[in-house]
C-alpha positions as CSV (number, residue, x, y, z in Angstrom):
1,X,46.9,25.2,-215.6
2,X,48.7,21.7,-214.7
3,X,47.6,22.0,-211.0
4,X,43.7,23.1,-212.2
5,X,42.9,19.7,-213.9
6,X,46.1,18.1,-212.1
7,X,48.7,15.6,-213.5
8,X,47.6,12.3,-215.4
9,X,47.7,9.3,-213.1
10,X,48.4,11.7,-210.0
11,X,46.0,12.7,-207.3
12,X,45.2,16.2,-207.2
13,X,46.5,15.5,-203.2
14,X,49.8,14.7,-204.3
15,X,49.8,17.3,-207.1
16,X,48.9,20.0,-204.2
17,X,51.2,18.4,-201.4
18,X,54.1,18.6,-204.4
19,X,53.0,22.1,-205.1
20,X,53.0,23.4,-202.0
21,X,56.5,21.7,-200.6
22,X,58.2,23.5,-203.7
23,X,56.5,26.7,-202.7
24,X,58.3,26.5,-199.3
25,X,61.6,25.8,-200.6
26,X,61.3,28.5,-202.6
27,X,60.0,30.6,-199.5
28,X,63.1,29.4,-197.7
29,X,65.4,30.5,-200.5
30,X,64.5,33.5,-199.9
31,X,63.9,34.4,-196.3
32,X,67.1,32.2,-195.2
33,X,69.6,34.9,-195.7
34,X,67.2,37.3,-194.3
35,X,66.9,35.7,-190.9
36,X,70.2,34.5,-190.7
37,X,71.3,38.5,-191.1
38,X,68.4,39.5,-188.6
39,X,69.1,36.7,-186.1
40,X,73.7,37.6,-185.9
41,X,72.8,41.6,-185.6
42,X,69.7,41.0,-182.7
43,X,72.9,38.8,-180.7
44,X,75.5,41.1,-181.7
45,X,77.5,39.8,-184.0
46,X,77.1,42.3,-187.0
47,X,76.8,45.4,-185.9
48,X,74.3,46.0,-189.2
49,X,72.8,44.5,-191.5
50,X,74.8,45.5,-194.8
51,X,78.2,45.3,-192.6
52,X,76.8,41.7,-191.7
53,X,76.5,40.5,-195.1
54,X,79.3,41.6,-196.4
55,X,80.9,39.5,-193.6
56,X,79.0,36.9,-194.1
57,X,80.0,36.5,-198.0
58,X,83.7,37.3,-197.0
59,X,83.9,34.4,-194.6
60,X,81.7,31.5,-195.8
61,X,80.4,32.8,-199.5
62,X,77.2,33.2,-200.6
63,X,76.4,29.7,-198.5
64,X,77.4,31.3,-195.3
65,X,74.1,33.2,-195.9
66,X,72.6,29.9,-195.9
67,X,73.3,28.6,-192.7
68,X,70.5,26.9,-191.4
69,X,68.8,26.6,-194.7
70,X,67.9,22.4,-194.2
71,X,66.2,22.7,-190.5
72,X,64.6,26.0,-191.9
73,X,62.9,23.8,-194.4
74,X,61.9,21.0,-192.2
75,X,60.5,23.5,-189.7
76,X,58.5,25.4,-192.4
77,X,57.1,22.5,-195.0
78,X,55.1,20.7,-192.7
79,X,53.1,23.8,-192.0
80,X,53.1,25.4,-195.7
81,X,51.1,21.5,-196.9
82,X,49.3,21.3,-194.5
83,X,48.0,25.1,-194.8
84,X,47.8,24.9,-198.4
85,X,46.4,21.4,-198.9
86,X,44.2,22.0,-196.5
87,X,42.6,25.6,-198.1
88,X,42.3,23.6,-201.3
89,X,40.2,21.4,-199.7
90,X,38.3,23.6,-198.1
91,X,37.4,25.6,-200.9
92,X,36.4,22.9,-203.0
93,X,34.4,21.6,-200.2
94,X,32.7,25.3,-200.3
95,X,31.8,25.1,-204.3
96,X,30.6,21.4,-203.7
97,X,28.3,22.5,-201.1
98,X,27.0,26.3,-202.6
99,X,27.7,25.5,-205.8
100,X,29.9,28.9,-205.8
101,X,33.5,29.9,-206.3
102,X,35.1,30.9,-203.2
């Protein structure tokens, strides 16, 4: 309901650019461990998946599952505001112009 009618003395861009940068930390939370678990068994390292993470945990804790997790964000939040700021726009420009919700 905050992002509907936005934040006092904020513009709805900066409220939607804010949004959406949460949104891919989040996103990056959880795909992190994911890839860095895909990425070691595709080279080799782990021969599996669940024999990876348990590997993973053993040798760096739950942050060696985290590797990479900063230039995974700056790779990914550029695109995740633009794409989101950029639908918002776009659909408001569509109920401006038809006078319908999109």
């Amino acid at each position: 309901q905050v992002l509907k009618g936005g934040v006092p003395g904020m513009s709805m861009l900066v409220c939607e650019l804010l949004a959406s940068s949460a949104a891919s930390v989040c996103a990056c939370f959880v795909q992190t461990p994911q890839e860095v678990l895909k990425q070691r068994v595709q080279t080799g390292i782990y021969k599996s998946v669940r024999s990876g993470a348990a590997q993973a945990i053993r040798e760096g804790g739950i942050a060696g599952l985290y590797t990479g997790f900063g230039p995974t964000v700056a790779r990914n939040m550029p695109m995740v505001c633009f794409t989101f700021t950029a639908f918002s726009r776009l659909k408001a420009a569509f109920k401006a112009r038809t006078g319908k919700e999109a």
